[in-house]
PAVEXZA-502049 format. One record per residue (C-alpha): residue number from 1; x, y, z; residue in three letters. Coordinates in nm, 3 decimals. Example, Ala and Ser with C-alpha at 12.3 -4.5 7.8 and 13.67 -1.06 7.14 Angstrom:
2
ATOM   i      c1      c2      c3  aa
ATOM   1   1.230  -0.450   0.780 ALA
ATOM   2   1.367  -0.106   0.714 SER
//
This chain:
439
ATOM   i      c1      c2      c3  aa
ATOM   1   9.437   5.530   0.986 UNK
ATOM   2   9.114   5.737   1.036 UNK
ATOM   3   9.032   5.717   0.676 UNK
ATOM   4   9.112   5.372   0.665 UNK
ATOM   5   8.851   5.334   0.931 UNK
ATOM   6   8.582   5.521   0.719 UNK
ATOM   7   8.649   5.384   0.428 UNK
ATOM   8   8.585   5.039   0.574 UNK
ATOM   9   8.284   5.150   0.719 UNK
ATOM  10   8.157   5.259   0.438 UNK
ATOM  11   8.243   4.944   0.223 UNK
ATOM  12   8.048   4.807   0.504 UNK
ATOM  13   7.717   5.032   0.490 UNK
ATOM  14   7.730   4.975   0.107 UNK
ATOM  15   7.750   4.573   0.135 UNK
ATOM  16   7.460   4.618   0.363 UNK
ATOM  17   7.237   4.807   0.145 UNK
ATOM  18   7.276   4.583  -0.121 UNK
ATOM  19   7.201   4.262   0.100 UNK
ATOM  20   6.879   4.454   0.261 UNK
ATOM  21   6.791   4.549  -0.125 UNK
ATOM  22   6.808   4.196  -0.233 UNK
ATOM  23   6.617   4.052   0.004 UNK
ATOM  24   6.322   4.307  -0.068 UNK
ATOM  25   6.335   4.216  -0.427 UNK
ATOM  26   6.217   3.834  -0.375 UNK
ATOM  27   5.859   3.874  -0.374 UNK
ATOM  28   5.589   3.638  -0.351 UNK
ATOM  29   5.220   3.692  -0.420 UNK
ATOM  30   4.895   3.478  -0.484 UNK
ATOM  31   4.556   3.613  -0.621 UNK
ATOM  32   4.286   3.418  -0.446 UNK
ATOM  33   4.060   3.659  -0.260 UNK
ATOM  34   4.118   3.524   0.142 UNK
ATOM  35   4.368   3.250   0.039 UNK
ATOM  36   4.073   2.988   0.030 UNK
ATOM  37   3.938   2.798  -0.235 UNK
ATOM  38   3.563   2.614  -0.203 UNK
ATOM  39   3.464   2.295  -0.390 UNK
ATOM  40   3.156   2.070  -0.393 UNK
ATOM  41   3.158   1.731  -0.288 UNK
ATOM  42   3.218   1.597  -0.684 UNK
ATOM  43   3.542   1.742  -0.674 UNK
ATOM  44   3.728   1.960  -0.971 UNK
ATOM  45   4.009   2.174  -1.020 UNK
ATOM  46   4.049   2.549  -0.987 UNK
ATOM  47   4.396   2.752  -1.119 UNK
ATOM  48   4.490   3.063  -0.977 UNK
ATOM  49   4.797   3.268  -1.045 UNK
ATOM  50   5.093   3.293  -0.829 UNK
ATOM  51   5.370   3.592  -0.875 UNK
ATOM  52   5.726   3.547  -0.728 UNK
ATOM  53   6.072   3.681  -0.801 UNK
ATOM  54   6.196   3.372  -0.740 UNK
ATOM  55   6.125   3.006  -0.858 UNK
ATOM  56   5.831   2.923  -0.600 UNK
ATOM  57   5.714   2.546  -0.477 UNK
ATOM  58   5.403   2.379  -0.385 UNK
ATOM  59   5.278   2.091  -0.159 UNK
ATOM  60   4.977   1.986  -0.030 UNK
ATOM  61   4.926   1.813   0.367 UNK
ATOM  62   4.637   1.618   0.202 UNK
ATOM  63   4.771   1.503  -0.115 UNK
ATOM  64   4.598   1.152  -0.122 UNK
ATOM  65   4.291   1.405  -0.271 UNK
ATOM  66   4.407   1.734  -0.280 UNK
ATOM  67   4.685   1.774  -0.538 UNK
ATOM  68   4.890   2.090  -0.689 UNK
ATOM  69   5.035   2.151  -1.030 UNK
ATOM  70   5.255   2.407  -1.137 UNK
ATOM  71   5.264   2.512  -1.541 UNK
ATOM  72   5.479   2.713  -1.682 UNK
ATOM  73   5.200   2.951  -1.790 UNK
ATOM  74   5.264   3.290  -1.713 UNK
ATOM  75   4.860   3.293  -1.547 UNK
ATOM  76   4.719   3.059  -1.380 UNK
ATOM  77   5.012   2.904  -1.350 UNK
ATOM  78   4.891   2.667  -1.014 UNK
ATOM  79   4.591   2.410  -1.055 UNK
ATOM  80   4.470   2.251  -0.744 UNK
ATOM  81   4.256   1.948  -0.850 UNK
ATOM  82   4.033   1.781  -0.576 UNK
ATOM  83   3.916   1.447  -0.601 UNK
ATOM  84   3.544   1.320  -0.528 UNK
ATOM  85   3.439   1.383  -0.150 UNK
ATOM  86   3.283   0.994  -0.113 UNK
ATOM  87   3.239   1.082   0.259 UNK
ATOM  88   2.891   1.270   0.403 UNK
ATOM  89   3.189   1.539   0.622 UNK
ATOM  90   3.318   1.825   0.522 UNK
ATOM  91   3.725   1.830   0.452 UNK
ATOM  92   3.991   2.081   0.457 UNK
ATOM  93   4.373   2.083   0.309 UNK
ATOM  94   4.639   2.348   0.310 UNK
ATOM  95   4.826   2.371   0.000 UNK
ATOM  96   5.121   2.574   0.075 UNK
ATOM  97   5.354   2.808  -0.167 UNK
ATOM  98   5.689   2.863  -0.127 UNK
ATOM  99   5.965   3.054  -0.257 UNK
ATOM 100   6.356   3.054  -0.124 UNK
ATOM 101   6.368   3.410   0.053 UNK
ATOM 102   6.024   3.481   0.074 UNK
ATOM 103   5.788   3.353   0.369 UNK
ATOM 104   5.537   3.101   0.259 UNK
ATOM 105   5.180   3.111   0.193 UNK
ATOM 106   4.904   2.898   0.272 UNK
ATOM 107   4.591   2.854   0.046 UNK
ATOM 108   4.323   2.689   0.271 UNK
ATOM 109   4.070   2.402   0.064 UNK
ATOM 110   3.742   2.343   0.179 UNK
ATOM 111   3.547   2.059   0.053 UNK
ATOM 112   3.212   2.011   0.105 UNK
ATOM 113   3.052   1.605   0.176 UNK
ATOM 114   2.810   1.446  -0.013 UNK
ATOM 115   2.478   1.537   0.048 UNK
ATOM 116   2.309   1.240   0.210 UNK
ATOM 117   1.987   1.164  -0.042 UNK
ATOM 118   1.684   0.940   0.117 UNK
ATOM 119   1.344   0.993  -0.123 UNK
ATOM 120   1.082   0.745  -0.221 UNK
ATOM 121   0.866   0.746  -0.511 UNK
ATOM 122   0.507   0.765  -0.335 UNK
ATOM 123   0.395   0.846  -0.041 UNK
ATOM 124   0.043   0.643  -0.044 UNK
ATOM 125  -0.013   0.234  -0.107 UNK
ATOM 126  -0.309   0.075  -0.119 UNK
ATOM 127  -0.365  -0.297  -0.122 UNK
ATOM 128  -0.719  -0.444  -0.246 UNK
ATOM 129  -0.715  -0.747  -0.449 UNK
ATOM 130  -0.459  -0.902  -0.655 UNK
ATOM 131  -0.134  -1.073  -0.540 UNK
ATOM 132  -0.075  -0.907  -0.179 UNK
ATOM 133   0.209  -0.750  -0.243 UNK
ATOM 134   0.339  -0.410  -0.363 UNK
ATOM 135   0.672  -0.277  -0.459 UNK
ATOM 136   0.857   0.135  -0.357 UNK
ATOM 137   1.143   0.269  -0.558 UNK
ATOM 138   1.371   0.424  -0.344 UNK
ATOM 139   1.704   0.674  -0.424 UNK
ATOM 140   1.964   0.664  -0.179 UNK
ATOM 141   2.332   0.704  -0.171 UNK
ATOM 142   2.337   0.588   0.218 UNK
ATOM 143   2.275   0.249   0.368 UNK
ATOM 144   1.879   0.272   0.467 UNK
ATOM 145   1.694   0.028   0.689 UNK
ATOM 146   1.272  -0.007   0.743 UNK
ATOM 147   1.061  -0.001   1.022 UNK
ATOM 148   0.771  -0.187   0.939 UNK
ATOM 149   0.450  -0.312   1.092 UNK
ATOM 150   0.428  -0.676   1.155 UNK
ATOM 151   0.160  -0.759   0.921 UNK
ATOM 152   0.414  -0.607   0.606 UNK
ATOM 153   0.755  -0.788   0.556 UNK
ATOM 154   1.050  -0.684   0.290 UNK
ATOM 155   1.078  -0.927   0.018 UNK
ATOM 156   1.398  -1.127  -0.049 UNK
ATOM 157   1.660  -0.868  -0.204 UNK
ATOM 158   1.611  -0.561  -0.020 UNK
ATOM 159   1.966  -0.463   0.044 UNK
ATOM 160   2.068  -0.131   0.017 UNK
ATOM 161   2.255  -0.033  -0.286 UNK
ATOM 162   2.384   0.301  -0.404 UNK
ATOM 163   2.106   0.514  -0.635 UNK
ATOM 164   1.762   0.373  -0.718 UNK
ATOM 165   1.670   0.047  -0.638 UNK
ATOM 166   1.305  -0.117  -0.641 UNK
ATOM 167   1.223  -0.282  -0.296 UNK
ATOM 168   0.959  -0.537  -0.268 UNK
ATOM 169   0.743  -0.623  -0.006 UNK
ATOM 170   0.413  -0.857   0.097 UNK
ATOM 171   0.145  -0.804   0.326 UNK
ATOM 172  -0.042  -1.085   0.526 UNK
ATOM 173  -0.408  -1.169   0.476 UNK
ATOM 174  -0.643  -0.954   0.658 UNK
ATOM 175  -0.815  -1.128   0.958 UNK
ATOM 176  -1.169  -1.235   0.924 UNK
ATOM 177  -1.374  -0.941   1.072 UNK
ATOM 178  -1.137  -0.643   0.966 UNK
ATOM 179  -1.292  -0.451   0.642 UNK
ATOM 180  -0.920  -0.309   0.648 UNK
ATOM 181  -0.597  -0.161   0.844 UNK
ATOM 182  -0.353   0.092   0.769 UNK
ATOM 183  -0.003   0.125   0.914 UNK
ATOM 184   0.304   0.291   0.766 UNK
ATOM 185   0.668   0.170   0.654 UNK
ATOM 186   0.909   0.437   0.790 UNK
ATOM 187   1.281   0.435   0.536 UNK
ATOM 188   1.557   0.608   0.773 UNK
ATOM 189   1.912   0.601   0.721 UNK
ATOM 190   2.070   0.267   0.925 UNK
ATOM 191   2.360   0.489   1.109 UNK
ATOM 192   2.178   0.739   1.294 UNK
ATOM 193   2.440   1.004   1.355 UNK
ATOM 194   2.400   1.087   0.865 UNK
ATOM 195   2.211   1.353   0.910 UNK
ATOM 196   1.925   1.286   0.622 UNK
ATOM 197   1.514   1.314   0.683 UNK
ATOM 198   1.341   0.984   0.702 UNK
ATOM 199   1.085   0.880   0.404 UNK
ATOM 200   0.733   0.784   0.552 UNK
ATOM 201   0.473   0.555   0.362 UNK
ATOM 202   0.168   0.459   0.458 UNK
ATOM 203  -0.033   0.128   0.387 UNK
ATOM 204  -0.368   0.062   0.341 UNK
ATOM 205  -0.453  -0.301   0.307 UNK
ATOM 206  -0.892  -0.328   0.234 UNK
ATOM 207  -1.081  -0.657   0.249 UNK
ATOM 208  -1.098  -0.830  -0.086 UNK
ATOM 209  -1.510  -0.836  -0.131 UNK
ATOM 210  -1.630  -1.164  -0.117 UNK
ATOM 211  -1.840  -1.290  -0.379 UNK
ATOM 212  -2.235  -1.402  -0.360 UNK
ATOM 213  -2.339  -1.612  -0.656 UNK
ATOM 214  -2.680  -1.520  -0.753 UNK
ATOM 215  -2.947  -1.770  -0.715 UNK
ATOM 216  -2.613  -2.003  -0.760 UNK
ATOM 217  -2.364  -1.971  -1.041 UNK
ATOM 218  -2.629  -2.081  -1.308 UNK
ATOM 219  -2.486  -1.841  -1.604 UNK
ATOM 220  -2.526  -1.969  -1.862 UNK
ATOM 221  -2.758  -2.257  -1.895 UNK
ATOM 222  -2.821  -2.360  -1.552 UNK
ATOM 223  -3.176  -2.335  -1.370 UNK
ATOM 224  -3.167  -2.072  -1.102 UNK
ATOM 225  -3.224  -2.170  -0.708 UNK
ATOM 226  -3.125  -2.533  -0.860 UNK
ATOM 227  -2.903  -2.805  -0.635 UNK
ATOM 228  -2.716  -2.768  -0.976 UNK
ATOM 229  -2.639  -2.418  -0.950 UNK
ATOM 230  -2.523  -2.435  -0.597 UNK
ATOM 231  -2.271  -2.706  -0.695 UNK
ATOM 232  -2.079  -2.509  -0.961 UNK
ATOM 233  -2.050  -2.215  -0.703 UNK
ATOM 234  -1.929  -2.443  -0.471 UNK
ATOM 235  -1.688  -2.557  -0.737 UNK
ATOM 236  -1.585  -2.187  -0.800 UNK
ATOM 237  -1.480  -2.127  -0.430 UNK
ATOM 238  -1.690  -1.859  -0.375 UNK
ATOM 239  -1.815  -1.691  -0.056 UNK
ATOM 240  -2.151  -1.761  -0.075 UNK
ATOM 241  -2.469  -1.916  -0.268 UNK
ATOM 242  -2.750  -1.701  -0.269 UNK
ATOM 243  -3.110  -1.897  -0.247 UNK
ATOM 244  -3.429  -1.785  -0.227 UNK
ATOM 245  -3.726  -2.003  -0.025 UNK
ATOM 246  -4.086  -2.062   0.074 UNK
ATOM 247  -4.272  -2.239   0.303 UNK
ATOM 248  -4.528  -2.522   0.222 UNK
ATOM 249  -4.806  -2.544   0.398 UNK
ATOM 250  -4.765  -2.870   0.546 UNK
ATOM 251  -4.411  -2.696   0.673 UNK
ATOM 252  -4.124  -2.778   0.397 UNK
ATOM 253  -3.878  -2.492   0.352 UNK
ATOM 254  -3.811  -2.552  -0.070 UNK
ATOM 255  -3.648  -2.289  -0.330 UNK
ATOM 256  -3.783  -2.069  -0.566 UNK
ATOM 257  -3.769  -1.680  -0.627 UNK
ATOM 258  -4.121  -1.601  -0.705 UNK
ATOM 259  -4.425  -1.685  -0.487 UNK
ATOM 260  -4.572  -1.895  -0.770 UNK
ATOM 261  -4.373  -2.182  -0.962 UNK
ATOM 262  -4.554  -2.352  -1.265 UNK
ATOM 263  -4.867  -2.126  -1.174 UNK
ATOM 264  -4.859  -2.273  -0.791 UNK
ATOM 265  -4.866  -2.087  -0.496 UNK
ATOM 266  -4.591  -2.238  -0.301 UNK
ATOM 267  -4.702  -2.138   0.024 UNK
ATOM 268  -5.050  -2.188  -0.030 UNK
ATOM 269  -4.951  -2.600  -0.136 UNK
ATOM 270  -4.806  -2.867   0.023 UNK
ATOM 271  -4.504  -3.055  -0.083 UNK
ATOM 272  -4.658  -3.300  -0.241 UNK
ATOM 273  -4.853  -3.019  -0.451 UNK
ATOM 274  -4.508  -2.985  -0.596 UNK
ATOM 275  -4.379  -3.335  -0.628 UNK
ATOM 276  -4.452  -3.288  -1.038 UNK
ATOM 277  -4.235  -2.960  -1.095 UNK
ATOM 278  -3.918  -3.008  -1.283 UNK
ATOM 279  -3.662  -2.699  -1.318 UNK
ATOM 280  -3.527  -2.681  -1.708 UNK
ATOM 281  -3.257  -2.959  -1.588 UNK
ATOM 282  -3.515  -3.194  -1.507 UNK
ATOM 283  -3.502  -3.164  -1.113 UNK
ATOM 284  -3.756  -3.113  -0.844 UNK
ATOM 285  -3.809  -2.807  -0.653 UNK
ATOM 286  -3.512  -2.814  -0.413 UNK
ATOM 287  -3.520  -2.836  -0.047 UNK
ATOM 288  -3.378  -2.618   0.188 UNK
ATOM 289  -3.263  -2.979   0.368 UNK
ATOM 290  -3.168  -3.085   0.046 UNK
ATOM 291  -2.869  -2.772  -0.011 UNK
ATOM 292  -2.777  -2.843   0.363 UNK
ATOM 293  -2.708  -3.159   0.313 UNK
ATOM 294  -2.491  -3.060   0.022 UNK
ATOM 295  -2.317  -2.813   0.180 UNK
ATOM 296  -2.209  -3.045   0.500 UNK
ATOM 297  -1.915  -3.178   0.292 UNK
ATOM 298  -1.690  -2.864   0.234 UNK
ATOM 299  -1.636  -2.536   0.409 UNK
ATOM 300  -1.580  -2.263   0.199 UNK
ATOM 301  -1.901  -2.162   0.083 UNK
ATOM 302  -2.184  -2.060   0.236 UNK
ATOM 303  -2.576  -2.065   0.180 UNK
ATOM 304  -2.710  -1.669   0.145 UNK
ATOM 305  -3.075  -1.764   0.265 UNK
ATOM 306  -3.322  -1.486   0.164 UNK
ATOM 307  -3.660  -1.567   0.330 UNK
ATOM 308  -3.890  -1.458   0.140 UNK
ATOM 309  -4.182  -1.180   0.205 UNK
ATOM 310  -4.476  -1.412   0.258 UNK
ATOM 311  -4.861  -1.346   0.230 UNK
ATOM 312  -4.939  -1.329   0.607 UNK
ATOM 313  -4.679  -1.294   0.913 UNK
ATOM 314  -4.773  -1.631   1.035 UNK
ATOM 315  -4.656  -1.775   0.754 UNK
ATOM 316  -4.303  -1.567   0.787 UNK
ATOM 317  -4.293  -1.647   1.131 UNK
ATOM 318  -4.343  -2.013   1.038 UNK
ATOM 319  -4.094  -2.013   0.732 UNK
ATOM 320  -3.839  -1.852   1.003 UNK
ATOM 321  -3.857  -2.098   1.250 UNK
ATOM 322  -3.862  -2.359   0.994 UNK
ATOM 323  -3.528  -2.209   0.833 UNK
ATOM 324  -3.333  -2.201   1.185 UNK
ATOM 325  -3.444  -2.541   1.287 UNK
ATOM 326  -3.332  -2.723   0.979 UNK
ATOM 327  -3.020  -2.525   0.997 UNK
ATOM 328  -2.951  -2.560   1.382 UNK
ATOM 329  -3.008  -2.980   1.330 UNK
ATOM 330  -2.814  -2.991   0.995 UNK
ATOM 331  -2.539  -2.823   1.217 UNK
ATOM 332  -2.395  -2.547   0.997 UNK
ATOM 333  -2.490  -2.270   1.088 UNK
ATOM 334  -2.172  -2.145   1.080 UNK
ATOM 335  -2.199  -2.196   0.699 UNK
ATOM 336  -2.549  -1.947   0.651 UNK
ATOM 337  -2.582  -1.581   0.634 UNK
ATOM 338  -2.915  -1.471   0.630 UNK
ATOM 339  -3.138  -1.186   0.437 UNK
ATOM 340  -3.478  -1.050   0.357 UNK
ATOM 341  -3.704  -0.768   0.234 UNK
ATOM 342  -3.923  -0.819   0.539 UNK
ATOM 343  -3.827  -0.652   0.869 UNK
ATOM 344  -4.094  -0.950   1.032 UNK
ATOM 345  -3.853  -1.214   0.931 UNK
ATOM 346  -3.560  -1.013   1.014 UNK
ATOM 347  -3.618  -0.929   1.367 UNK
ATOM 348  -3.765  -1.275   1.424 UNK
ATOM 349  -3.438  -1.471   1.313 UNK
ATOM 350  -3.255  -1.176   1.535 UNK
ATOM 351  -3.472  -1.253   1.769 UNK
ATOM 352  -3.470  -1.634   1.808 UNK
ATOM 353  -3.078  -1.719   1.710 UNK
ATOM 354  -2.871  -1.389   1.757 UNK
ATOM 355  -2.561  -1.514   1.699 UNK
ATOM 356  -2.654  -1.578   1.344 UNK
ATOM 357  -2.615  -1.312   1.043 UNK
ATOM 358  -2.857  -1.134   0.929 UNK
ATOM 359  -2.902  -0.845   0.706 UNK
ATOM 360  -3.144  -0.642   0.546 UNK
ATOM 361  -3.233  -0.636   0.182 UNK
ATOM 362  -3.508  -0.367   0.107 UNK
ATOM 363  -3.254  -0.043   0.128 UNK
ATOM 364  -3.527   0.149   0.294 UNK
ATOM 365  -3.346   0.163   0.670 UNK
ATOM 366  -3.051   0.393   0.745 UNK
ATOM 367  -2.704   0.223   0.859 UNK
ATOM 368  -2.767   0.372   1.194 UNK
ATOM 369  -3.136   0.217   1.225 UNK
ATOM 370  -3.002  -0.129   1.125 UNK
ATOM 371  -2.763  -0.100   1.419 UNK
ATOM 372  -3.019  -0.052   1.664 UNK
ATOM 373  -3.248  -0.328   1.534 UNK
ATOM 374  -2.933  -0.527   1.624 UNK
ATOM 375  -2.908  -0.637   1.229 UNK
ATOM 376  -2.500  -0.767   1.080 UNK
ATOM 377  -2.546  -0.603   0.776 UNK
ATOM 378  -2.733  -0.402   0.490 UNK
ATOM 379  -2.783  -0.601   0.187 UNK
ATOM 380  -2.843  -0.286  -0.065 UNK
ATOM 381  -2.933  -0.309  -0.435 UNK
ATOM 382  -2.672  -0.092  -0.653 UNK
ATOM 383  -2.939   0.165  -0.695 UNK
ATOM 384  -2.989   0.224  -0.330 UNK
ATOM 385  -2.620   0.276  -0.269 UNK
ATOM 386  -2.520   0.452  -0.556 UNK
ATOM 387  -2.813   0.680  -0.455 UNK
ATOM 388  -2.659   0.695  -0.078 UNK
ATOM 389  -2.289   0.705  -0.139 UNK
ATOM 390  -2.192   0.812   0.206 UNK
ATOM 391  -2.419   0.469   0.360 UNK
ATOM 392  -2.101   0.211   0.341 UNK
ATOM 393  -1.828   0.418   0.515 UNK
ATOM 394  -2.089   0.476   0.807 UNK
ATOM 395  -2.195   0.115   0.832 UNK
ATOM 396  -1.790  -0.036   0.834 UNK
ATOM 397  -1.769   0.306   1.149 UNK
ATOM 398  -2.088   0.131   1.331 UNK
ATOM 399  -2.019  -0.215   1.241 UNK
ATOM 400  -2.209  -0.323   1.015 UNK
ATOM 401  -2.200  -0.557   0.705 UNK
ATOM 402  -2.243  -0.412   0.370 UNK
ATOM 403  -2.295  -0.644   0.059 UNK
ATOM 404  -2.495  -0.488  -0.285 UNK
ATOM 405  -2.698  -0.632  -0.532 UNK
ATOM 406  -2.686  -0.740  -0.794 UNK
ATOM 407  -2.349  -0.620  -0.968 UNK
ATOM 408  -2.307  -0.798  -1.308 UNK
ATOM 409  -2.083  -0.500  -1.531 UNK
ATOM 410  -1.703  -0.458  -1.525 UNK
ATOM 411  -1.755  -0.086  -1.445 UNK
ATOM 412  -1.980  -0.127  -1.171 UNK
ATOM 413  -1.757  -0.415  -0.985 UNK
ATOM 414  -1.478  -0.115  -0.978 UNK
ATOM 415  -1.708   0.141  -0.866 UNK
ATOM 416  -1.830  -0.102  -0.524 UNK
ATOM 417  -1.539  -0.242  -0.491 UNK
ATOM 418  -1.329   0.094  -0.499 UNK
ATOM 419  -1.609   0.161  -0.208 UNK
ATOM 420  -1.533  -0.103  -0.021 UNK
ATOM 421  -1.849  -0.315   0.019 UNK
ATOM 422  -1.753  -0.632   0.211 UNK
ATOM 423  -1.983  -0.867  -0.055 UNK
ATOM 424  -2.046  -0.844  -0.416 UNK
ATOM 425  -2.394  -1.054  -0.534 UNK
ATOM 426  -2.358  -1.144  -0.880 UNK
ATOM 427  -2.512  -1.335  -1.206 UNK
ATOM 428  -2.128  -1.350  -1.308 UNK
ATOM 429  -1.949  -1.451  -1.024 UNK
ATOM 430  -1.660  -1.616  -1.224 UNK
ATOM 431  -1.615  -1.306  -1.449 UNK
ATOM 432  -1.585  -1.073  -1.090 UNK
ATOM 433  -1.373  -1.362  -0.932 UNK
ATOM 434  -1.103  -1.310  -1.231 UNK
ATOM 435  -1.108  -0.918  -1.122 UNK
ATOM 436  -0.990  -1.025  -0.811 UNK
ATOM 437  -0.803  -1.287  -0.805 UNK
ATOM 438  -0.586  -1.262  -1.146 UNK
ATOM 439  -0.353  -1.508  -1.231 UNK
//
């Protein structure tokens, strides 16, 4: 009976063994460094290799876009493919290995988001002449919205889409008296919790420079300082008519550049000294009353008057007087600027109707002394200005006015109006009015 007893226990210790032997013989082993695999936002696949005794099993908590593949390779024998990350947050799966016997093993997947994108393609606009309007390509892959000043507003069609996209957008007309205004458009993404840096452009919008016909728009066979002249630059639209005028003696304001006209001294004559001239279209010496009276009718142009330098400051005092009083009856004086070499007649139309414009023509006078003397504007030849580059960014900072003279090349209309003169005089007015206003 004993050995009975012993003999069963041994049959017992053996059967043990065995059992405890088998179970250490299932093994199961996986060679990814820290059980974690990484993957970018586009998604992929990675295979690693998994050992086991035993046939082993996979499965994945997330397996809408994390999914695992067993080959029968004897490496890499599990792929884990990963779909695109369409989302801006990171995401994590456990993909979990199993094997009957063995204890299971966990492979953790970390997926990073897309990387919210928000760029523009320039940082700067500026806005002269030309339709009023201007266009930004922007890249995004996230819904963007615009903060924008009330004088810019987005064109029809700017919806967010995914990638590049061109967005338009128009600008309102500057308001008489500005020169120019600058503002920015500010791109951020529309939900503020994304993460992404805004895109910041700013907008410059400058006065279009309005345009002075020369003695009229007589180019190319029209009599300068001629009723004629100022007609067809009425026609044209333009700003302003520039004439030139004397004073008779017996006290009629007419038009002509030089002093002299047919070898008569205008302000040494009367009128009817100069009933007999005829300009090469066959009419008289104009009238100061005579342009008023052709201006009444319309209101988009207006009469440049340059008063002449006479021979004696009486006789600019008198041709001053003369000038405002015509004007003031004709009412429209809201339809004359006024200029002149001579600081006399200057300060005397200052003087006697200061609500009128008036600017200086001989270039001699700093921006800063023209302020004082209470003048609008400086009325600069191109030589002066070129000469004295810095002259119209002080004037626009004081307040002044600042028109050149006279501009008649395609090279120099870009060079004043790329410095922002508010006026352009010019023999060609129709040649600078297709620079800036192209159809």
């Amino acid at each position: 009976m004993k050995k009975l007893f012993v003999s069963f226990l041994f049959l017992n210790l053996l059967f043990a063994c065995k059992d405890s032997a088998s179970e250490n013989d299932v093994f199961l082993e996986i060679d990814v460094s820290s059980r974690t695999l990484n993957f970018k936002a586009e998604g992929g696949s990675q295979s690693v290799t998994v050992s086991s005794s035993e046939n082993f099993y996979v499965s994945s908590d997330h397996p809408d876009w994390c999914k695992p593949t067993i080959s029968s390779y004897i490496t890499d024998n599990l792929k884990i493919s990963v779909s695109k990350n369409e989302t801006f947050e990171n995401r994590v799966a456990i993909v979990t290995v199993s094997a009957d016997g063995a204890e299971n093993l966990n492979i953790t997947i970390n997926q990073a988001g897309i990387q919210p994108v928000l760029t523009v393609d320039k940082n700067s606009v500026s806005v002269q002449f030309g339709k009023p309007e201007f266009t930004l390509d922007i890249t995004a892959n996230i819904p963007i919205a615009f903060d924008l000043p009330g004088w810019i507003t987005g064109k029809e069609g700017n919806t967010w889409q995914n990638g590049k996209k061109t967005y338009a957008f128009s600008i309102s007309p500057l308001p008489d008296g500005l020169s120019y205004r600058e503002g920015s458009i500010l791109i951020k993404a529309e939900d503020p919790s994304i993460d992404v840096k805004s895109a910041s452009v700013s907008v410059t919008q400058k006065a279009i420079p309005k345009i002075i016909a020369h003695r009229g728009y007589w180019v190319p066979n029209y009599p300068h300082n001629s009723l004629a002249s100022l007609q067809r630059a009425i026609d044209l639209g333009v700003y302003g008519s520039e004439l030139d005028v004397y004073i008779t003696t017996d006290g009629v304001v007419v038009l002509n550049h030089d002093a002299t006209i047919n070898g008569i001294n205008i302000e040494q004559s009367s009128y009817a000294d100069l009933a007999g001239v005829r300009l090469s279209n066959g009419e008289p010496i104009p009238t100061l009353q005579a342009c008023i009276d052709l201006i009444k009718n319309q209101s988009i142009t207006k009469l440049i008057i340059e008063i002449k330098a006479h021979s004696t400051t009486v006789n600019e005092n008198r041709a001053a007087a003369a000038v405002l009083e015509l004007v003031n009856n004709g009412g429209v004086a809201d339809l004359v600027d006024y200029i002149s070499f001579s600081q006399n007649i200057c300060k005397e139309l200052i003087k006697n109707n200061p609500q009128n414009r008036v600017a200086y023509l001989n270039g001699n006078l700093t921006p800063e002394s023209l302020k004082l003397d209470n003048y609008w504007g400086l009325d600069y030849s191109i030589t002066t200005l070129k000469a004295n580059t810095g002259w119209v960014k002080i004037a626009k900072e004081i307040g002044l006015t600042t028109n050149v003279w006279t501009v008649n090349t395609t090279a120099d209309f870009d060079y004043f109006i790329s410095m922002g003169v508010d006026f352009i005089t010019t023999d060609y007015p129709q040649n600078l009015k297709a620079i800036l206003f192209p159809e």
